[in-house]
C-alpha positions, 0 to 999 in steps of 0.5 A: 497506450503507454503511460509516459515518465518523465520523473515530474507527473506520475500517478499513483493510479498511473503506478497501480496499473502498471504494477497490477494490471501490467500496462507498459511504460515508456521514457518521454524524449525529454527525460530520455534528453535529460539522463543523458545530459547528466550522464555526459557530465558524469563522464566529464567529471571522470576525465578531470579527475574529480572527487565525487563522491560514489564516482571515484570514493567508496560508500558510507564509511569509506567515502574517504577512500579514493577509487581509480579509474581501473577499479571503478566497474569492481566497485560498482560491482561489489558495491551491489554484490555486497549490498545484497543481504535482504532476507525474508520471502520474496516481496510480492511480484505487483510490489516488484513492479512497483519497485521497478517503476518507481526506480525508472521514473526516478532516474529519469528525472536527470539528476542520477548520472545514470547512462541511458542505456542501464535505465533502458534495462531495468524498462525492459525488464519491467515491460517484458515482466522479469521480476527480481526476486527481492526479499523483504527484510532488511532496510533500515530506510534511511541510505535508501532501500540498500539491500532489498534494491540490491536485489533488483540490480542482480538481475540487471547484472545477471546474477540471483533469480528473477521470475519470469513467465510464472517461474521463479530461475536464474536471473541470467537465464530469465534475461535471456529468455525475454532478451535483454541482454545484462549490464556491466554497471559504470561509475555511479551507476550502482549507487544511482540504482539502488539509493532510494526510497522505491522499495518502501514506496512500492509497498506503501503505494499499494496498502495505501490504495487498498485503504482507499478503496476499503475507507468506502467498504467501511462506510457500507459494512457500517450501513448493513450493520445499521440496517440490522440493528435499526440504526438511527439515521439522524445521526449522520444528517449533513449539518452536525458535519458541517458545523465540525468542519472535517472534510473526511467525516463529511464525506462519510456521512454523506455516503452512509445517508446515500446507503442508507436512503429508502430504508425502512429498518434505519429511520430518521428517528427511533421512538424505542431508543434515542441513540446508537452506541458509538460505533454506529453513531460515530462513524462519520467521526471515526471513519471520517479521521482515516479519510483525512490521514488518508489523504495525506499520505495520498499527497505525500505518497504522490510527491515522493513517486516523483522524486529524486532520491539518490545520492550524490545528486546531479545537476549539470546546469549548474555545474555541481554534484552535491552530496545531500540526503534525499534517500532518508525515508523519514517523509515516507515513514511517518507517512506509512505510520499514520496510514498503519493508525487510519486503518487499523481503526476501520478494524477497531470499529468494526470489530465492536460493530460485529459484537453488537450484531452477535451479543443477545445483550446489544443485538436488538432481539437478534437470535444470540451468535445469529444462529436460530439454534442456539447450543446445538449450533455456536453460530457466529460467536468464533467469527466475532474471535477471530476479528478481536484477535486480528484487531489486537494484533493491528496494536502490535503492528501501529506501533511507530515503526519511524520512531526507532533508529539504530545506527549503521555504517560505522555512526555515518548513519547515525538517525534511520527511518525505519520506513520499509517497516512502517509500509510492511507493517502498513501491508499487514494491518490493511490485510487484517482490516479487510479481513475484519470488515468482511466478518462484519459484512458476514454477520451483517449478512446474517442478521438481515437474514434472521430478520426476514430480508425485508425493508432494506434501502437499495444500495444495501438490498444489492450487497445483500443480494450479491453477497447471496449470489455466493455465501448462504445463510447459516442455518446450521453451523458450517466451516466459516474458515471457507465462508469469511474467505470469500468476504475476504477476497470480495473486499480485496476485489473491491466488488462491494463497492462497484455493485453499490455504485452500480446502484446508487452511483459514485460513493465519495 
């Protein structure tokens, strides 16, 4: 069955089924009512000759420019041909999708003035899968996605290139292959396509789902951890949580008490040492605080794929066209910069958790670089490199990107958002981060291994046998590049997580 848009109740669940896993998607008979009352208004305000910005104006710096009724299709036009200076690879085809939807939904709210039939367009091209190819540089964020969202109103119009059917061609010919025929865009139209905040969303909705599945891979590679360095259970019983209050650093203290039940290498209490070391004793603390960030970009994420964000904005009951700033991407920027510090924290502390677990000095007695043949072999000690290295290279990335703004179109915009970087840099650290807990898992792996497999508690036995099911112990040195891309790809298809609540039922 289709999921249903109206503008008001999509999902961000609703958004990754459809960017990742293709569901189609259809415009409810309201919102169909809706964009085309509005577009009838626009039409309306045409006629009488009035100035509205966008309809009869140029953009930005030139909204003082009056636009004739015969100049109205040059300007939409150029208005997108102009605007197309995006630069980069191409962004990624479920990011694409992501675009396109969120677009759809956006216009579909009524307040646009776009004309039913362009809408339909962009629906069709996402249902029958031809992707703009949209480059990722070159928003500042603030006007809307401008240039990159030019890029996905070519194809509409039949110009640039588009993937379709696993081939990157004119976008022409990809329109014509899946038979939708292109558009001539009508007054507003341009602007209402390409005014938003979509592009930035997309990308953020995407490093934001992957932070929420790798906030339960953290709470488990810290359990394996934990069991290879006799970690100290007491530490995450359920009252020192409660008596701090914070609802993400409850949450995963529960969930390293459910992966760690049964264990018989992580007690209660430890008579050889009376604490962990922070990264193991504070990991409901530190885990805990990303959760939290977690949760309010979830919130503001889900109120953003919801909203309308071009401009001028549409309201024919009330008989106005105002010109605000909804596009400014200013909520989505802080939002994404927050998710960028949440996840690179899960590197940060995982990375000190893979130190203990190699230095000879905090392993607990493990063989040091967890290789039995030390000097011959290096074991694990460039694998512990390599995640210092992504760790220090998140520093560079959680930099604020919103907290810098350059003035464009003449000072008319004068303060930008930066958000479009925020949601890349966002995608980066999220990918670092998932690297950097699989060394983590690896190294774990191993040093369950050089302890003789025994005694583990049932959720961290069934990661231990499926991480086994593909990666051996390293006895002798191998190529570790081939061995930590596995890890890599385990985490990316969160199988981690469904083989532990296959065991041990629902994480929170």
């Amino acid at each position: 069955m289709a999921i249903m848009i109206n503008g008001r109740d999509l999902t961000v669940e609703q958004v990754i089924r459809v960017c990742r896993e293709n569901e189609k998607v259809e415009i409810t008979e309201d919102a169909q009512r809706a964009v085309q009352k509005a577009r009838d208004y626009v039409d309306k305000k045409l006629e009488e000759g009035a100035i509205i910005y966008g309809l009869t104006t140029g953009f930005g710096k030139f909204s003082d420019t009056f636009i004739s009724d015969d100049e109205t299709a040059d300007l939409q036009r150029n208005l997108i041909i102009s605007h197309t200076c995006a630069m980069g690879n191409p962004l990624p085809k479920h990011v694409v999708r992501a675009i396109m939807l969120l677009r759809c939904n956006a216009l579909s709210r009524g307040n646009s003035g776009i004309r039913p039939g362009t809408l339909n367009t962009l629906l069709d091209m996402l249902n029958k899968g031809v992707h703009p190819q949209i480059p990722e540089k070159g928003s500042l964020g603030a006007s809307g996605d401008l240039a990159p969202l030019s890029h996905m109103v070519l194809t509409m119009i039949g110009e640039g290139e588009a993937e379709y059917q696993g081939t990157v061609m004119p976008a022409k010919e990809a329109m014509a292959e899946a038979g939708i025929p292109t558009v001539e865009l009508a007054a507003k139209e341009g602007l209402a396509l390409i005014n938003g905040t979509q592009v930035m969303t997309a990308i953020g909705i995407n490093a934001l789902y992957d932070t929420m599945n790798l906030a339960k891979t953290a709470d488990i590679a810290a359990a394996m951890t934990a069991e290879a360095l006799n970690g100290i259970r007491k530490a995450y019983d359920s009252k020192v949580h409660e008596v701090r209050g914070h609802q993400g650093q409850i949450d995963a203290a529960a969930n390293l008490r459910t992966l760690l039940e049964g264990s018989d290498n992580a007690h209660m209490t430890n008579p050889k040492k009376v604490q962990d070391p922070y990264s193991l004793r504070c990991v409901p603390q530190v885990h805990g605080a990303s959760r939290d960030a977690i949760k309010y970009v979830y919130e503001a994420v889900s109120r953003e794929i919801n909203a309308v964000t071009d401009n001028p904005l549409i309201f024919p009951d009330e008989d106005e066209v105002i010109s605000g700033g909804n596009f400014h991407g200013q909520p989505m920027a802080l939002a994404f910069d927050f998710l960028k510090t949440a996840a690179a924290e899960y590197a940060d502390i995982s990375e000190r958790r893979s130190e203990r677990l190699i230095n000879p000095q905090l392993s607990e007695g493990l063989e040091p670089f967890l290789t039995k043949h030390g000097g011959v072999c290096s074991g694990f000690m460039i694998a512990q490199y390599a995640a210092a290295s992504m760790v220090s290279e998140n520093k560079i990335y959680a930099h604020p990107a919103c907290v810098d703004s350059i003035p464009s179109s003449g000072n008319q915009e004068d303060h930008v958002s930066m958000g479009t970087t925020a949601a890349r840099t966002a995608a980066m650290i999220v990918d670092n981060a998932q690297k950097v807990l699989g060394i983590e898992l690896f190294a774990a792996s191993q040093a369950i291994w050089l302890r003789g497999e025994k005694g583990l508690a049932p959720a961290t036995q069934a990661v231990y046998d499926f991480i086994r099911g593909s990666v051996e112990p390293v006895d002798e040195d191998v190529i570790m590049h081939f061995e930590l891309k596995k890890f890599d790809e385990m985490i990316k298809s969160n199988k981690i997580v469904e083989v532990v609540e296959k065991a041990v039922g629902q994480l929170r």
